[in-house]
TORSE-543797 format. One line per 2 residues: number of its first residue (from 1); their letters; for each residue x negated, z negated, y negated of N, C-alpha, C, O. Coordinates in steps of 0.001 Angstrom, whole numbers, plus 500000, padded with zeros to 6 digits. Atoms other than C-alpha are relative to their C-alpha. Layout:
NUM) a) X Z Y X Z Y X Z Y X Z Y | ...
REM end
This chain:
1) xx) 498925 499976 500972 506190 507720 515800 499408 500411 498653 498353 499907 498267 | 500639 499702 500887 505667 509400 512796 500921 499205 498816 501932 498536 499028
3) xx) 500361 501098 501417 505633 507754 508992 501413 500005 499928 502157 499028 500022 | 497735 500128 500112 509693 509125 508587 500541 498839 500769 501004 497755 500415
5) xx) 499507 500942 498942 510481 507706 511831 499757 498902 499810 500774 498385 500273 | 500495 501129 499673 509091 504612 511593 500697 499238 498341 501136 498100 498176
7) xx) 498740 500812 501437 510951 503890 507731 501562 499905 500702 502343 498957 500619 | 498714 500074 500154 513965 504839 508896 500251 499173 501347 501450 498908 501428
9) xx) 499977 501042 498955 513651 502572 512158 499962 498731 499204 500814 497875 499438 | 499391 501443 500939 513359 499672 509552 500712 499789 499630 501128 498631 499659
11) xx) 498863 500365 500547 515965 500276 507912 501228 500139 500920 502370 499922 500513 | 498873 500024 499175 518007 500792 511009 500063 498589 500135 500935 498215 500918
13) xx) 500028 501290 499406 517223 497014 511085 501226 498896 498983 501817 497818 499040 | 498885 500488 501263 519405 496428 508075 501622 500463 499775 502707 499915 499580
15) xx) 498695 498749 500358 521806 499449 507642 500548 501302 501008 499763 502234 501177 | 499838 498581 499340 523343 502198 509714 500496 500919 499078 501527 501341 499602
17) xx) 499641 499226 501584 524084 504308 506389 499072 500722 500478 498184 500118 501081 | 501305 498803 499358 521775 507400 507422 500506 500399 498525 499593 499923 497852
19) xx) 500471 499313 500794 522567 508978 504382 499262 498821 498610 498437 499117 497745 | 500983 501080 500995 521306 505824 502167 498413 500168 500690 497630 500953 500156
21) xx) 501520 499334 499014 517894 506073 504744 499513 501355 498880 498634 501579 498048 | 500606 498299 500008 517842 509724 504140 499440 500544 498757 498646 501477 498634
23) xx) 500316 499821 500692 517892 509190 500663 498661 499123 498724 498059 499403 497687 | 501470 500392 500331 515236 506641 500152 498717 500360 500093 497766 500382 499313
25) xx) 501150 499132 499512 513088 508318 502543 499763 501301 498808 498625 501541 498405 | 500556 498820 500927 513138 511354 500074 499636 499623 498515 499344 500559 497771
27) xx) 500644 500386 501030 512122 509692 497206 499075 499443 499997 498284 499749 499104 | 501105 500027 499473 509602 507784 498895 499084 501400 500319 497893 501606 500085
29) xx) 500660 498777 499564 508665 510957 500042 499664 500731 498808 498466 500963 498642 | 500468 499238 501147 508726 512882 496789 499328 498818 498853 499849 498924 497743
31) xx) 500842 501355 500549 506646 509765 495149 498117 500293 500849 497125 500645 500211 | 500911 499701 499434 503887 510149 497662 499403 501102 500417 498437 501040 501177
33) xx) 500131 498307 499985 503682 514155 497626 499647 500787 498399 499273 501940 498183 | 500193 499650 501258 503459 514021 493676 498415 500578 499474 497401 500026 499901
35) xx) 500885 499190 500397 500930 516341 491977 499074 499071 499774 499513 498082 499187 | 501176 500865 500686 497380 514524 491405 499844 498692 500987 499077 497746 500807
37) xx) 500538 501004 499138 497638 512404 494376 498792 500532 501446 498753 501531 502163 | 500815 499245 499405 494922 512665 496338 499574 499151 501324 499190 499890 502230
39) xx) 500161 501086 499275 494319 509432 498677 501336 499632 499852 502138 500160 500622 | 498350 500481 499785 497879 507460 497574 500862 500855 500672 501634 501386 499872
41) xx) 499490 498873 499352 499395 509723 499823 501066 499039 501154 501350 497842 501119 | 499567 500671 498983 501391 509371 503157 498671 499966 501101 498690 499088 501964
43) xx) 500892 499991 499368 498523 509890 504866 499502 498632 499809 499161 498215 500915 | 500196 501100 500462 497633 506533 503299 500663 499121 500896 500246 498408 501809
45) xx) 499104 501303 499109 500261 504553 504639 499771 500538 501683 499522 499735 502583 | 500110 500187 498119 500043 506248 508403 498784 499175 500449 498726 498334 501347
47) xx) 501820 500767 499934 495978 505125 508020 500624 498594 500409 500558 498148 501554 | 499985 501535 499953 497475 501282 506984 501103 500010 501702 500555 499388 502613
49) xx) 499243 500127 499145 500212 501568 509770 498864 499664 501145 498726 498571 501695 | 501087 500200 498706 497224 502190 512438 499753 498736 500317 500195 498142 501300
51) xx) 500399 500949 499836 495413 499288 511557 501059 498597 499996 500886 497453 500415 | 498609 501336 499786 498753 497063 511250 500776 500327 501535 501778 499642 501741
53) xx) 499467 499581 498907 499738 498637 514783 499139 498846 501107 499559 498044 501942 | 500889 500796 498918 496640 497053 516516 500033 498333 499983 499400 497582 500726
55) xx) 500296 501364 500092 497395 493631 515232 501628 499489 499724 502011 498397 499305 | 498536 500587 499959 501199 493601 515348 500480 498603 500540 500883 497721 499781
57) xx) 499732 501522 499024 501891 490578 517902 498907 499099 498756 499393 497968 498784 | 500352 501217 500974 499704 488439 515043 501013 499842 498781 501074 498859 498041
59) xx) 498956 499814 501526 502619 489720 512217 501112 499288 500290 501820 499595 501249 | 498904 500415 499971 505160 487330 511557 501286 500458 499784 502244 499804 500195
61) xx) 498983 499274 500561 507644 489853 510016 499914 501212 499856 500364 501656 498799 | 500615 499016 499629 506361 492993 511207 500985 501285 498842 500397 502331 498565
63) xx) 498843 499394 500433 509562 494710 509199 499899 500106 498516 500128 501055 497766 | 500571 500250 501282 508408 493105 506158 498922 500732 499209 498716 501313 498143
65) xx) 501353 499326 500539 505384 494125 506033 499631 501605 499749 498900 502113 498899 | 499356 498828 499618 506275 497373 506998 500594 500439 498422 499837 501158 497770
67) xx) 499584 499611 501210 508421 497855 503657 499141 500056 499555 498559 501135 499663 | 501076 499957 500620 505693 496653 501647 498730 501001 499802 498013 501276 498841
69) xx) 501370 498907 500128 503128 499272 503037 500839 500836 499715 500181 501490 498906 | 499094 498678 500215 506225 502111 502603 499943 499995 498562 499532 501050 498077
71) xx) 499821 500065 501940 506725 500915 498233 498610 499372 499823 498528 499392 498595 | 500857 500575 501043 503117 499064 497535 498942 501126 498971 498219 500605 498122
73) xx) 500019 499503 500682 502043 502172 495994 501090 501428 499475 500602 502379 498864 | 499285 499339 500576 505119 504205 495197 499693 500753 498737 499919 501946 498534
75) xx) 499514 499479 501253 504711 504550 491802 498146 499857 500182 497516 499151 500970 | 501285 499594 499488 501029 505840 491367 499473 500481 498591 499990 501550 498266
77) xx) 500745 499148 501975 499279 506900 487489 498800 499206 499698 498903 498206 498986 | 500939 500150 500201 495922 506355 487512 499295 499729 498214 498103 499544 497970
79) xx) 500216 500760 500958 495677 505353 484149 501011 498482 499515 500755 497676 498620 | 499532 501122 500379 498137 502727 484086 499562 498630 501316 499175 498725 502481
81) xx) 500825 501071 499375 497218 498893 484989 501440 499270 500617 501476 498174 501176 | 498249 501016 498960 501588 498061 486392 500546 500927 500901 501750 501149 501026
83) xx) 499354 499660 499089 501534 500062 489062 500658 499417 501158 501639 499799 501797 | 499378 500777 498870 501938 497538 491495 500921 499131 499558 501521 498781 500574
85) xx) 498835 500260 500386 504586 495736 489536 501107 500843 499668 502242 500426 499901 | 498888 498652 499872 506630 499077 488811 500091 500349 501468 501050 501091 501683
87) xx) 499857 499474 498614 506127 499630 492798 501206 498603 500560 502235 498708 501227 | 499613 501268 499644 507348 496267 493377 501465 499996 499348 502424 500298 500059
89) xx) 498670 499626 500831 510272 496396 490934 500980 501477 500481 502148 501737 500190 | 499419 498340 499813 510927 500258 492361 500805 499159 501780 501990 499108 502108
91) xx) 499770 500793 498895 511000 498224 495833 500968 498989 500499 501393 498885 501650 | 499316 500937 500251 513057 495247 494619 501722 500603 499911 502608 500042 500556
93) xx) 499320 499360 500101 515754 497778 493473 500961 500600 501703 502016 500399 502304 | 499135 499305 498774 516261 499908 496514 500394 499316 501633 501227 499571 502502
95) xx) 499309 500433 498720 515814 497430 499187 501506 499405 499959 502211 499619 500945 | 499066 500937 500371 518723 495250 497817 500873 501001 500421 501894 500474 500863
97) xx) 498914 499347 499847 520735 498498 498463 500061 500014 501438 501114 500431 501920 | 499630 499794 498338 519910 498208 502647 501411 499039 500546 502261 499591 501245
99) xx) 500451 500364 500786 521020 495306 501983 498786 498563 500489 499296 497516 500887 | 501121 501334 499892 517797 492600 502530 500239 499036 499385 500806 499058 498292
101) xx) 499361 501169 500565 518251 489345 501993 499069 499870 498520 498003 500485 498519 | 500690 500230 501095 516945 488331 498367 498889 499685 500153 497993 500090 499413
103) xx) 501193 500517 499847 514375 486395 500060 499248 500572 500537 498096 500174 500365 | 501254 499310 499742 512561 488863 501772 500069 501477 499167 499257 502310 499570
105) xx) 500252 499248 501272 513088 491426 498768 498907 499431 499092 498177 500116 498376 | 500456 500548 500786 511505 488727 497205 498486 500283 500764 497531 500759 500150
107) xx) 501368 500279 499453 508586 488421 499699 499273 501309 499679 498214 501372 499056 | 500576 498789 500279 508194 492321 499756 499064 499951 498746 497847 500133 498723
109) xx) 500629 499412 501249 507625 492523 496033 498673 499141 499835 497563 499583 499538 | 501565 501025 499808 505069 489357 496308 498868 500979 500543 497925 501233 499793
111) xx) 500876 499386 498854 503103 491389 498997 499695 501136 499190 498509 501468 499180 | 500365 498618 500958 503085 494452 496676 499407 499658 498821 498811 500610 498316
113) xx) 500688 500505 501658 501755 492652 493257 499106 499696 500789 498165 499770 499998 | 501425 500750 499465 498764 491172 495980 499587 501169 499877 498569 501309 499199
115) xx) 501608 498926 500132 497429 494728 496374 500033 500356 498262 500341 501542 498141 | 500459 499682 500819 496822 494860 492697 498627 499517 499967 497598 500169 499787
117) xx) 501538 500642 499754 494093 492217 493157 498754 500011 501164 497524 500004 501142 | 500193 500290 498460 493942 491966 497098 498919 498780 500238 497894 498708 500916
119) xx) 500458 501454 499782 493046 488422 496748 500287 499238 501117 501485 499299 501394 | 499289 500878 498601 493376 486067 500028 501154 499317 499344 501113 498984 498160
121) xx) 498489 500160 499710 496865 485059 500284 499904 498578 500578 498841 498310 501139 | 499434 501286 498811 498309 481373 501999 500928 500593 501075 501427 499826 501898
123) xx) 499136 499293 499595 500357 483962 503520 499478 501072 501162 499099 502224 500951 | 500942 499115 498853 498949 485445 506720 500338 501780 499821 499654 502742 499471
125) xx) 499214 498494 500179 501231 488578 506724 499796 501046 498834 499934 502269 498862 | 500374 499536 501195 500209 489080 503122 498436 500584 499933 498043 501534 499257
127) xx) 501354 500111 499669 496555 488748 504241 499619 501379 501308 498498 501826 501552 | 500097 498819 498950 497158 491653 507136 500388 501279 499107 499840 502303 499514
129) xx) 499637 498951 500535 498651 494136 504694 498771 499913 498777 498510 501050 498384 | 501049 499675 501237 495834 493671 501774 498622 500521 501361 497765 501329 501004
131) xx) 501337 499420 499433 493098 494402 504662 500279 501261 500511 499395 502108 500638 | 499490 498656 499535 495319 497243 506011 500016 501438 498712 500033 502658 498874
133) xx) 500222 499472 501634 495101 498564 502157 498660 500444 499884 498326 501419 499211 | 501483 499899 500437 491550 498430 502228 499254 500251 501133 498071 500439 500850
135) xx) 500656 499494 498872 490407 499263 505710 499115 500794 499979 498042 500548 500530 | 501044 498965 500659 488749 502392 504301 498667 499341 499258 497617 499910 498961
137) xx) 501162 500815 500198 486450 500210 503257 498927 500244 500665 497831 500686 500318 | 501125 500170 498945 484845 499817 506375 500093 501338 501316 499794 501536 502494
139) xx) 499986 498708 498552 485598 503131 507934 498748 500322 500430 497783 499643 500079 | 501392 499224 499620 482824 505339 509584 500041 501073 498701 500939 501464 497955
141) xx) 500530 499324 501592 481114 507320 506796 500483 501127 499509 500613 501353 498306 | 498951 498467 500571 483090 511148 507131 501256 498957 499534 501143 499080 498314
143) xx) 499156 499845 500556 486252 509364 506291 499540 498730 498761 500516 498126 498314 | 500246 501232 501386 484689 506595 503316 499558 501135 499111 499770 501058 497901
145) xx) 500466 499363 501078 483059 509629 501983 501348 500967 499833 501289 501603 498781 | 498691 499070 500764 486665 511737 501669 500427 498955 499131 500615 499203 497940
147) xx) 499583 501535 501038 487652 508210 500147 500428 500381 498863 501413 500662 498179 | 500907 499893 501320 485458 508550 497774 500530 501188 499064 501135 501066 497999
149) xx) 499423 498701 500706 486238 512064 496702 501112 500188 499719 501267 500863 498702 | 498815 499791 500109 489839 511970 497056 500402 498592 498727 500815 499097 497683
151) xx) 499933 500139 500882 490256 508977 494844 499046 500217 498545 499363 499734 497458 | 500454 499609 501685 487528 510483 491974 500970 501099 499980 500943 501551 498835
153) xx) 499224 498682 500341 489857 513347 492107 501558 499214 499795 502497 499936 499461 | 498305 500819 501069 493288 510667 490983 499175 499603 499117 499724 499587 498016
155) xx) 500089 500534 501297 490922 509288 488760 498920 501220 498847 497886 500874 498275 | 500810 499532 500516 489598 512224 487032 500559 500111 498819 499992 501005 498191
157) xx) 499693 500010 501648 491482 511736 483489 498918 499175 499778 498661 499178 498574 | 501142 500882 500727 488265 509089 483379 498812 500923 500255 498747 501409 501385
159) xx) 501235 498861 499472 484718 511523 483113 499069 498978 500874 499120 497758 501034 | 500541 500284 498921 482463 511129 485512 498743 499047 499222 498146 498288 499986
161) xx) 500755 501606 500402 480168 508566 483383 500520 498795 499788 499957 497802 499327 | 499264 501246 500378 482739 506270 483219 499703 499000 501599 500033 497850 501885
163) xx) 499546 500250 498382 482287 505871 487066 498252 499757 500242 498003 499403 501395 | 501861 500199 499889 478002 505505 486919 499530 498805 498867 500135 498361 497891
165) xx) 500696 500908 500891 475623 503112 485403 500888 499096 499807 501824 498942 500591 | 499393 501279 499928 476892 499954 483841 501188 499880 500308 501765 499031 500987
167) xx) 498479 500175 499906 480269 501347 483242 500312 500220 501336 501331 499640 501710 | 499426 500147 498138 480673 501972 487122 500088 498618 500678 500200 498416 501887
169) xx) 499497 501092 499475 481199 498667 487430 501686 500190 500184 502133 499723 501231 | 499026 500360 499941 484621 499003 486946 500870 500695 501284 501851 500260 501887
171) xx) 499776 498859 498993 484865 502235 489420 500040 498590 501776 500787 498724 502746 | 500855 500639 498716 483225 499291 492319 500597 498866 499423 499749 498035 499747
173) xx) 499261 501710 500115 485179 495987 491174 501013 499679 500741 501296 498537 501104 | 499121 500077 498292 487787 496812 493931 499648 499662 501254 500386 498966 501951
175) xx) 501032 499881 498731 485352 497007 496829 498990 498187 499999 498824 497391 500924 | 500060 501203 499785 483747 493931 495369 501012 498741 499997 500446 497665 499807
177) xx) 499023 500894 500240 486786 491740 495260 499971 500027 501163 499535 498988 501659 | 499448 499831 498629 487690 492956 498705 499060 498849 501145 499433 498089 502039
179) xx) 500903 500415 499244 484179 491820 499899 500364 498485 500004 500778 497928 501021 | 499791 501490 500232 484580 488193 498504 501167 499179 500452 501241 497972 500683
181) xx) 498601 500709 499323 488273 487868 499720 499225 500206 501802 499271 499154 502440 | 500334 500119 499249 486738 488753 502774 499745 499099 500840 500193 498802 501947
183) xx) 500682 501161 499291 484526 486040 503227 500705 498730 500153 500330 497855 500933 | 499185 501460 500223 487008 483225 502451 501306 500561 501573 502355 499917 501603
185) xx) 498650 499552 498982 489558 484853 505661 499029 499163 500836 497906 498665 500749 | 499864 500143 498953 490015 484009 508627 500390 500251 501212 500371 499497 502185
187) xx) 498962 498875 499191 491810 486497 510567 499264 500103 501547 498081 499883 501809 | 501053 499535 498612 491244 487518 514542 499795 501011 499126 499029 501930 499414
REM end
C-alpha cells in the first residue's frame, strides 16, 4: 500500500467524504514536496511506516499513530524552533474536520510536540512513533550517510561551521537525546 493509500484508508475510518480525503491528502502532499526539503519528505514517512508495520500488533491505536506520522512534520523551516507545534496545531485543525473525537485529536497533537524532543513517553504508542522518527539512526551506513547529506542540505541556511567543532554540538544533540531516551525504554 502506498503512503496515499494508506492516509486515505485512515480516514476511511472516520469519513466517507472522498473529496475532504482528497483534499487533505493534497496538502499533506504539497507540504511534503515543498522546495528545500530534502529528508522531511514522503519518503520519510513510508521509511517510519516500515518500521511501525513490523511492530503493529504491539500498537494500541494503530490509526492514531498513523495520523501523527502523516502531520508530525507537516510544516517543515529549518530555521524555526515551532515546527512541531505548528504541525500539531496544522493537525489539530484538519483532523477535527474527519471528524475525530477531541480526544484523540488531542492525543495526535501530544504525539507530534514528542518528536520535537523524542523523549520517552508513559505512552507506549508515543514511544513507537518517536523510534519510528528516528530509526535512521540505526540504519546500515548507505542510507545514515544519505541522512546525513539530505538533512545538511534543509539545514544549509546554517554554514557548514556551525555544524563542526564545538558548535556541532548542536548539529548532534538530536542523536544524543535519542541515545539516552533509548536506554531508559523498554520496548520488544
Amino acid at each position: 500500500m502506498n503512503i496515499q493509500e494508506r492516509f486515505v484508508q485512515c480516514c476511511l475510518q472516520s469519513t466517507e467524504d472522498r473529496q475532504l480525503i482528497g483534499n487533505l491528502w493534497t496538502e499533506l502532499e504539497k507540504k511534503y514536496t515543498e522546495k528545500g526539503r530534502h529528508y522531511h519528505t514522503l519518503d520519510h514517512l513510508d521509511s517510519m511506516f516500515r518500521e511501525l508495520d513490523a511492530v503493529k500488533d504491539s500498537i494500541r491505536d494503530f490509526d492514531l499513530v498513523s495520523f501523527s506520522v502523516f502531520y508530525h512534520d507537516a510544516i517543515y523551516d529549518a530555521s524555526s524552533k515551532s515546527n512541531e507545534k505548528k504541525s500539531a496545531a496544522l493537525a489539530d485543525k484538519r483532523l477535527r474536520q474527519l471528524p475525530l473525537s477531541p480526544s484523540s485529536v488531542r492525543r495526535i497533537a501530544e504525539q507530534i510536540i514528542a518528536t520535537q524532543l523524542h523523549e520517552f513517553s508513559d505512552d507506549t504508542d508515543t514511544n513507537y512513533l518517536l523510534d519510528a522518527d528516528l530509526s535512521v539512526l540505526g540504519s546500515d551506513p548507505a542510507t545514515y550517510t544519505e541522512y546525513t547529506l539530505n538533512i545538511r542540505k534543509e539545514y544549509s541556511v546554517y554554514p557548514d561551521f556551525s555544524c563542526t567543532g564545538r558548535a556541532g554540538k548542536k548539529c548532534s544533540a538530536i542523536s544524543w537525546t535519542w541515545i539516552a531516551s533509548l536506554k531508559r525504554r523498554n520496548l520488544p
